[in-house]
N, C-alpha and C positions, 0 to 999 in steps of 0.2 A: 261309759257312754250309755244314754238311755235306749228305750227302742225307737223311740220317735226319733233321734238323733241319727240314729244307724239306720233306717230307712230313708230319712233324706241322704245319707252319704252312697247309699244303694243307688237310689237314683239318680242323686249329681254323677258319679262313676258311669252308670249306665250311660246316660243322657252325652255328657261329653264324649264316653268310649264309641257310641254310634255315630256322634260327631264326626269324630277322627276317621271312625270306617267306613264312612261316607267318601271320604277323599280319594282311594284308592280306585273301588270304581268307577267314582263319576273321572278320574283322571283317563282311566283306561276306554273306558265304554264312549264317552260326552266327549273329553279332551282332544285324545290321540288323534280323531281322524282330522281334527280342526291342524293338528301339526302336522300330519303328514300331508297336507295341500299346503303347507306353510315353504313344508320342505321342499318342496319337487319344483326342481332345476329350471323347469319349464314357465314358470310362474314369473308373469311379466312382474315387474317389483313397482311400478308407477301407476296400472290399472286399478281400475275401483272396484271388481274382484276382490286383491289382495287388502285393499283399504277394507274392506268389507269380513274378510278374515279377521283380520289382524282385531275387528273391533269386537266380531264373534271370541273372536282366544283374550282380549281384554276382558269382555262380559264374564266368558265362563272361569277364570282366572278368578276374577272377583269373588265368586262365589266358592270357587277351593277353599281360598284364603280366609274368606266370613265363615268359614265353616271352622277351619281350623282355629281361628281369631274365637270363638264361638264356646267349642269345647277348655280351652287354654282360660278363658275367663270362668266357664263352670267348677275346671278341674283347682282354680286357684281359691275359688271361693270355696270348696270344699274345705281345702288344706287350711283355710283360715277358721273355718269351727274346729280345727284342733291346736290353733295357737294358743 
């Protein structure tokens, strides 16, 4: 492996591994409180409140998922300069 080869592999690793560690807290910090209004008992289920939720936890969903989608296409392209 040359140097310039093994610094893009630094990178793609890096680059996707923040990816991934992105998802943990924005799940916990962004996500959670959107699901614990999702959850509570009280929550009329036909109000546009919840339609309003539900499209907030669609959005932030989305972007877990492109994140995770994100690193998973850097980390594969990596593995393909050592096929």
């Amino acid at each position: 492996m040359t140097h310039r080869v093994a610094d893009v592999y630094k990178a793609g690793v890096l680059v996707g591994g923040a990816c991934i560690g992105f998802v943990i807290p924005f799940t916990l910090i962004i996500i959670y409180p959107t699901n614990r209004q999702l959850e509570d008992p009280k929550l009329d289920i036909g109000s546009m409140s919840t339609a309003s939720l539900l499209a907030r936890w669609n959005q932030l969903h989305a972007v877990r998922s492109g994140a995770a989608v994100i690193a998973l296409v850097i980390f594969l392209l990596d593995l393909g300069q050592f096929v």
